[in-house]
N, C-alpha and C positions, 0 to 999 in steps of 0.2 A: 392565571399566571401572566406575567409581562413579556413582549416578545424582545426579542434580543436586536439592537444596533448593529447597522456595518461597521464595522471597524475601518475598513481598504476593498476596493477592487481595483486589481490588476492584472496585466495579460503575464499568462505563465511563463515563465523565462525558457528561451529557448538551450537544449544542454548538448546533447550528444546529435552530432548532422555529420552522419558519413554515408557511405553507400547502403551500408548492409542495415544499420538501425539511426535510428531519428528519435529527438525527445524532447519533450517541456515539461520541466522540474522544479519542483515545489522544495525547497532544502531548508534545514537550520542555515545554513551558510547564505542564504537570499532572504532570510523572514523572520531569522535571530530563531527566540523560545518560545513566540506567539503559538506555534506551532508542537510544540509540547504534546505529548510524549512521541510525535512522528519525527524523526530525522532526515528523511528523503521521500518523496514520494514523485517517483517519474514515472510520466503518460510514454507510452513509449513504443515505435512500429518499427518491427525487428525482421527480418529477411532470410537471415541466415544465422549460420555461426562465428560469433564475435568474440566471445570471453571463454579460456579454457578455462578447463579447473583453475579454482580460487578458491581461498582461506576468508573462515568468517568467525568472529566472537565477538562475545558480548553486547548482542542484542537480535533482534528476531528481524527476519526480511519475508518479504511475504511477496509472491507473484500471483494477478488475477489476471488471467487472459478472458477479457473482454467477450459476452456471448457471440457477438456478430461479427469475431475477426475469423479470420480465412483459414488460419491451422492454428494448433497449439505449441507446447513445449515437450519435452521429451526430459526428463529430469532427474540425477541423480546426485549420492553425498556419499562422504565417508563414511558414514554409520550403517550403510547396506540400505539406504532405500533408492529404489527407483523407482518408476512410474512418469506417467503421462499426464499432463496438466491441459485438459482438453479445455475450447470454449467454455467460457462461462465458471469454470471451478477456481478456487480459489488453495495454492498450495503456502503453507510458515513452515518456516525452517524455526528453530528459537535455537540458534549457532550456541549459546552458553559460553562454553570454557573453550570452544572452538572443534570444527570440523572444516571438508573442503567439498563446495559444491560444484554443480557444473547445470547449468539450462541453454539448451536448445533449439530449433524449430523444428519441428514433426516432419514438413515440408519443404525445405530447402526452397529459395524463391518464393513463397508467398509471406503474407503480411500477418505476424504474430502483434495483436496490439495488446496492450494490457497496459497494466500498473505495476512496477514496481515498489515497492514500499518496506523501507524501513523503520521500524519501533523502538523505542530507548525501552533497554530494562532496568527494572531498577538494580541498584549497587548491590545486593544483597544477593541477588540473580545472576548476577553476568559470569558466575561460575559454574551454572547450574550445568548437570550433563547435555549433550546437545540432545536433540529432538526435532520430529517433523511431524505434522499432523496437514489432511487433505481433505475438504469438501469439493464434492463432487457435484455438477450441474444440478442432477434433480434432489440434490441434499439440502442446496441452498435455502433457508426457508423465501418464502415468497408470499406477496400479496396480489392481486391484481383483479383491480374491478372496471369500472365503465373510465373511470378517469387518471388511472395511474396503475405502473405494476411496479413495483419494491422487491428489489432481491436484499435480503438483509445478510451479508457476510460475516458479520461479527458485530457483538454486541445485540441492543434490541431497539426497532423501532415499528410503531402501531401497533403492537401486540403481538408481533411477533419476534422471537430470540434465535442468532446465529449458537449452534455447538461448539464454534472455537471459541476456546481456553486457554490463554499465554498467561502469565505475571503480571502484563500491565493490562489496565482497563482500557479499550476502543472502541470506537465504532465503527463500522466501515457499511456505507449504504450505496446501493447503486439503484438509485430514479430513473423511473420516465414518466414523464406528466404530457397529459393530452392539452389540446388547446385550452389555457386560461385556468387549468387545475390547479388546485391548492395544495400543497403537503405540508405538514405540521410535524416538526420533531420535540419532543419532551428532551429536556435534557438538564443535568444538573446544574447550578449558579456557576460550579466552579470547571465544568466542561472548555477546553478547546474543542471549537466546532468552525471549520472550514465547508465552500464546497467548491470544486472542482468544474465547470460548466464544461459540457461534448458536445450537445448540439442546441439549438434553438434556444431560448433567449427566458430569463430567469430574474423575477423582481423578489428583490427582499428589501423590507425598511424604507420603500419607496423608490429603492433604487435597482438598474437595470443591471443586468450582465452579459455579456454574447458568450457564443462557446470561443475557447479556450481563456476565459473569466477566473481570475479565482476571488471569491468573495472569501473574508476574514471576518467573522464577528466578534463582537463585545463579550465580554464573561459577563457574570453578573442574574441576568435574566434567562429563565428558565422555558422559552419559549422559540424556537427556534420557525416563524411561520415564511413561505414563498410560494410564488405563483407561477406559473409559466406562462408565457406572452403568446402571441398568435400562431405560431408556430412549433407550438407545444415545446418540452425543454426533457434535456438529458442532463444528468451529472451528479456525481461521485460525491459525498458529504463523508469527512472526516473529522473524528472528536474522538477525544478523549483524557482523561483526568491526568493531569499535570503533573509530571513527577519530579518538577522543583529541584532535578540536576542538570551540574555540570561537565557535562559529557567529553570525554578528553578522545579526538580523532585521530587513527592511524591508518588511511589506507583503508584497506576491509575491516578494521578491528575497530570499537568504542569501548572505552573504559573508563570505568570513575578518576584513576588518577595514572601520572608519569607511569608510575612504581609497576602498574598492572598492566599498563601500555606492552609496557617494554617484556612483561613475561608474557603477554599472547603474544609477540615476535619471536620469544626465545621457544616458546612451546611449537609453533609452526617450524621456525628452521630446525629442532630437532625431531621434529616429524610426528609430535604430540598430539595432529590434528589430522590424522591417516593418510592413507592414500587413496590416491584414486585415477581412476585410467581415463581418459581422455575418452568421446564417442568416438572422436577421427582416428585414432588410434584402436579402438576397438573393431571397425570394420575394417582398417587395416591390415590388419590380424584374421 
């Protein structure tokens, strides 16, 4: 198999700097549809409580907090799920026709880091009813021998396969490579495949990347090979199969077009997307 071209490396654009959370953000709106089928994908170290309940439809958001951040999230939706999104797990909402969610930190003042990450669904989906599905730390599958350990979140890489199941095809991989390791991902011609650099230093195609790096590859070639540099390398690889739309944004909402825009606004203000209580409001109480 052929290995695949850099396409770009650049340093992640810096998004949200306020007290409580901080971010470097990967968007359609910074990288166009190279980026296909992900729409947002922000690194992101959170503190406290920042965003009350909020409306989401048509398309899937997905939060991993990071194994070695300090707390997790506390996390609830319209639909009656709640739960905790500890270290290391991985929670998707797939919003559909719309619901409202709410995330948290566990820990008030400590450092929740993770990724958020938004997914296009395709047109055919973005009505689908909502849904949330949770992998849990030791669900994750994993790899790990003398020279790298792989948490595989979704999708599959080196023989091992994520459980989550959304609409659209991804991959979501979280590396760590010891000094001068190799990692090798398979992946289809017509694959979007990013990766994300956290820590120590990352060569693909000849070329170097430091952490906060984001490398963009070539489609085409089915080989996706990198090495870590002296100081062994951390980071995050996103791919997945292209789904050749154009995404219409509103706010919390993506829709195929004007026409569906405008009913996930009509269906939230007449409260089509439930309710739901606030946590500050609930210890209030």
């Amino acid at each position: 198999m052929t290995q695949r071209n850099v396409e770009s490396i650049f340093t992640a654009p810096k998004g949200l700097d306020a007290p409580l959370i901080s971010s470097h953000d990967v968007t359609r709106m910074n990288v166009g549809a190279r980026m296909d089928p992900f729409l947002i994908a922000s690194l992101f170290d959170m503190k406290g409580p920042v965003f009350p309940p909020h409306p989401h439809a048509g398309f899937a958001v997905m939060t991993y907090i990071l194994p070695e951040s300090e707390t997790g999230f506390v996390n609830q939706d319209s639909t009656g799920f709640s739960n905790v999104i500890a270290p290391g797990e991985l929670h998707v909402t797939v919003a559909g026709r719309g619901l409202q969610h709410e995330e948290t930190n566990v820990v008030a003042g400590k450092s929740a880091l993770g990724f958020q990450i938004w997914i296009d669904l395709p047109n055919d989906h973005r009505q689908d009813a909502p849904s949330a599905l949770h992998l849990t730390d030791e669900n994750v599958p994993s790899l790990v021998n003398d020279t790298q350990s792989i948490r595989v979140l979704a999708g599959a890489s080196n023989g091992i396969t994520s459980p989550v199941d959304i609409p659209t095809q991804f991959r979501l991989i979280d590396a760590n490579l010891k000094k001068n390791a190799p990692f090798v991902q398979d992946l289809t011609p017509t694959e979007t495949a990013y990766v994300h650099v956290l820590a120590g230093t990352v060569e693909v195609d000849g070329q170097m990347a430091n952490a906060g790096d984001v490398i963009f590859t070539e489609r085409g070639n089915e080989t996706l090979a990198m090495k870590a540099g002296e100081q062994g390398a951390r980071f995050m690889l996103f791919a997945g199969e292209p789904l050749h739309q154009e995404p219409r944004f509103g706010g919390p909402f993506v829709a195929s077009n004007a026409e569906e825009l405008a009913g996930f606004k009509r269906a939230f203000a007449a409260g089509h997307m439930g309710t739901l209580t606030a946590f500050a409001d609930q210890k209030a109480a």
